[in-house]
N, C-alpha and C positions, 0 to 999 in steps of 0.2 A: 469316637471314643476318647476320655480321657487317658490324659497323661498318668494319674492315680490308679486308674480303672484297666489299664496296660500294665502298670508295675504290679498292679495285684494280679492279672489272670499269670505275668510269666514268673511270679514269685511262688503263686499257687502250684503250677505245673514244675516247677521244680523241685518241690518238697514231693509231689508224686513220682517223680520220677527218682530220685532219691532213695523216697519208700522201696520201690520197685527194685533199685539196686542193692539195698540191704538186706531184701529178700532172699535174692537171688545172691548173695554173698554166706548168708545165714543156710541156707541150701548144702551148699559147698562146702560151709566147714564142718557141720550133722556128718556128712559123710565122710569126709575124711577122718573125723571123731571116730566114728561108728568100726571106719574099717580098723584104723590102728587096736582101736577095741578089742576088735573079731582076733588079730592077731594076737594080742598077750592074751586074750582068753583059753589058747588051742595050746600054751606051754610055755617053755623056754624061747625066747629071744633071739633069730638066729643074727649071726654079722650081716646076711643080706636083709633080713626084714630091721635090721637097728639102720642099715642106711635107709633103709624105706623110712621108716618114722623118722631119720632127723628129714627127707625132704619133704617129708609132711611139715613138718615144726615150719622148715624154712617156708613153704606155701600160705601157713596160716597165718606167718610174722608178718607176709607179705598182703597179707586179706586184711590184717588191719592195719596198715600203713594206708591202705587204699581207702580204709573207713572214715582213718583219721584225715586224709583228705579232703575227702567228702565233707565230716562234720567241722572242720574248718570252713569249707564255702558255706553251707548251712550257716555258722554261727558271724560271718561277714555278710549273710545277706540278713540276719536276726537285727545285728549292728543296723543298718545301712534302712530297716524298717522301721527302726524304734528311733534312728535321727528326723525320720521323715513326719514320723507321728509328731514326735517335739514340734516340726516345720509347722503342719497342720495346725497342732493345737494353739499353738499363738495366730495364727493367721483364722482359722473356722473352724466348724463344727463339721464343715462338709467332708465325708470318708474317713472321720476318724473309728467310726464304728468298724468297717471294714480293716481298715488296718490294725487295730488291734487285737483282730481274728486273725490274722496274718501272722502276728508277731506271737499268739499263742503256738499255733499253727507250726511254727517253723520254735517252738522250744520245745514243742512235744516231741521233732523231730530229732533235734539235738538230744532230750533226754533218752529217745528210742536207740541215736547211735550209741550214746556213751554208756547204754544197759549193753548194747549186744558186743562194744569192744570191750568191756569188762568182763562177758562171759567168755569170749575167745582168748581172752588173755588170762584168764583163770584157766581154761582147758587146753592151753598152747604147750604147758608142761608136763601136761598128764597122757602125753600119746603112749604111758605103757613104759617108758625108759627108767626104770627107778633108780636114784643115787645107790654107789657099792653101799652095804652096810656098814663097813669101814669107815668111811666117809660122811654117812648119814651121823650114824657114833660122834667122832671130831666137831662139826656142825653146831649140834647137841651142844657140847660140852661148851663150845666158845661162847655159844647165847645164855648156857646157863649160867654162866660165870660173868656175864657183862650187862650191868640193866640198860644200855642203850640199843642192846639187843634182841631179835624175838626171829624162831628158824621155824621153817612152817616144811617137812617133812614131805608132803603129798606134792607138794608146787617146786622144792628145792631152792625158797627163798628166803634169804638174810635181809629183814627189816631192823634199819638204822632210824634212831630218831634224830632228825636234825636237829633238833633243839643243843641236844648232844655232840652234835656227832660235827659242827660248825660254829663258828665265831658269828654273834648275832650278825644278821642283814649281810653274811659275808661267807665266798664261798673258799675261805682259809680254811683245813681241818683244823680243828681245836687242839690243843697241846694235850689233855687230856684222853683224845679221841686216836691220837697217832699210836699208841700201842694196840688199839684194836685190830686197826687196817694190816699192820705189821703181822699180828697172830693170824689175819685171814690170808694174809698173802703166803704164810709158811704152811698152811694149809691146804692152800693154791697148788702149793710146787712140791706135794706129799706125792709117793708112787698114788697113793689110791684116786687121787683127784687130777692124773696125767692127762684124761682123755677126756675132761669136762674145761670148758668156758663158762665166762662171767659175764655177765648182760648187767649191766649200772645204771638204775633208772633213777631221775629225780624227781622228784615231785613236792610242791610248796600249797601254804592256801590260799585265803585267795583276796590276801592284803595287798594291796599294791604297793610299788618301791616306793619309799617315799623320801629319802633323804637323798638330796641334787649329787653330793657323791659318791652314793650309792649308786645310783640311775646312771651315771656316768660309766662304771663297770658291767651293770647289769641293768640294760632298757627297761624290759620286763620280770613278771616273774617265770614266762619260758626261760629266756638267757641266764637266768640267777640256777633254775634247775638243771639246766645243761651243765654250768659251768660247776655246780655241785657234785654232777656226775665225773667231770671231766677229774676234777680235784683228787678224788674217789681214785681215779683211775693209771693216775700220773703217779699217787704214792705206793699201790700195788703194785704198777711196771719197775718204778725206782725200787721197791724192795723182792725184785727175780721175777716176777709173773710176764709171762713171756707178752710183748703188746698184742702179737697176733690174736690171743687168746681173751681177749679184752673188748669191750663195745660201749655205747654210753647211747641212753636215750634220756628225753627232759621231756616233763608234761605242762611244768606247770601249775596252774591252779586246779587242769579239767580233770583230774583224776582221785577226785577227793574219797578217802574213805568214812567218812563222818561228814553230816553237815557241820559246814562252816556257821559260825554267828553270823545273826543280821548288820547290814550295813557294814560287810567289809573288815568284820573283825578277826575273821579267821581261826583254826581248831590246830592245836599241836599237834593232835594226831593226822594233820594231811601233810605236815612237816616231813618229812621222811627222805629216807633213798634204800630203795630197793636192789638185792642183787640176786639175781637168777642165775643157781649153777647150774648149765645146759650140759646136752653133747657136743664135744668139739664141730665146730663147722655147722651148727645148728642154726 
């Protein structure tokens, strides 16, 4: 057997076995869904069924950490297909047909994980815990007063436009942007928002760095959205918000809410940082 003809059957056999685990992932969270459900449907909330739904929360945070593992090896072996097709096609014509089934093959698989971490992570915040109304109110009023802002009520998340909310290609807040974080952070540390945490995601499109010192601070556009997030995070602990209560995730390019333009030109609205008000210890 060929060397081609080996990389295709265990390339094959891993996108089914992939499948097979997102199934089997996808299984898991239905139900956990399903039961928190069953629970806010019978009434009030009690203190032991809210510790139940934050270890749901922490469980499903935890299912897609494991996805986004997976669809990383997924999109390194996507990579590591489409250098090899290159190889091929300057060299023959032989097995490029297969390989490009391959490389289909393994983007449908990528687009299957990043549907089903986008629905887990749209339903991660909906196990039933609703922000106080107090709280919800404030929220409200801060997005309605700041156009860099937008509060989404059912999820408990504050969407920042980076455009705004950063100094181009740089993960400085903007001088403009510092009395934001400042009113979110007196917010933070109101009686009504004591017993919620801050989840700070970033997320970029899907231009690449391009200026050498730029790339120097930030490799990628993962490092540029981490450190977006971190930025985020550093000036709400500096003004009271306790750091325990604090966390920071970075996507990067893979989390786009609009397509990007072709050829790497990228959509403002994937610009962003998202922040999710949780239950503490969620």
């Amino acid at each position: 057997m060929s060397e081609g003809a080996i990389g295709d059957r265990f390339l094959t056999g891993n996108v089914k076995s992939r499948k097979g685990m997102t199934m089997k992932y996808a299984r898991v969270s239905f139900i956990t869904l399903l039961s928190a459900a069953v629970i806010v449907c019978t009434g009030c909330v009690s203190q032991e069924q809210y510790e139940d739904l934050k270890g749901q929360n922490r469980f499903q945070q935890k299912t897609i950490s494991d996805l986004q593992a997976e669809l990383n090896a997924v999109q390194v072996s996507r990579d590591q297909c489409v250098k090899q097709l290159e190889t091929l096609s300057r060299q023959s014509n032989v097995n490029i047909g297969s390989k490009s089934q391959e490389i289909a093959a393994l983007e449908a698989t990528i687009e299957e994980k990043n549907a089903l971490i986008n629905k887990l992570n749209a339903a991660l915040l909906k196990s039933g815990i609703k922000l106080p109304m107090e709280l919800s109110v404030m929220l409200q009023d801060f997005a309605r007063g700041n156009e860099m802002v937008s509060f989404d009520e059912e999820t408990g998340m504050l969407k920042f436009k980076s455009d705004l909310l950063f100094e181009l290609g740089s993960d400085k807040v903007a001088a403009g942007a510092v009395g934001s974080i400042q009113t979110l952070a007196k917010i933070m540390k109101s009686e009504q928002a004591k017993d919620f945490d801050v989840i700070i995601a970033g997320h970029t499109d899907d231009v690449p760095i391009g200026k050498p010192e730029t790339r120097a601070l930030h490799p990628t556009n993962w490092h540029l959205s981490v450190n977006r997030g971190i930025s985020v995070l550093n000036m709400m602990s500096q003004n009271g918000v306790e750091p325990t209560r604090l966390s920071v995730r970075g996507f990067g390019e893979y989390r786009p809410v609009a397509p990007n333009a072709p050829g790497n030109k990228g959509n403002a609205a994937n610009r962003r940082v998202e922040l999710f008000i949780v239950p503490k210890g969620a």
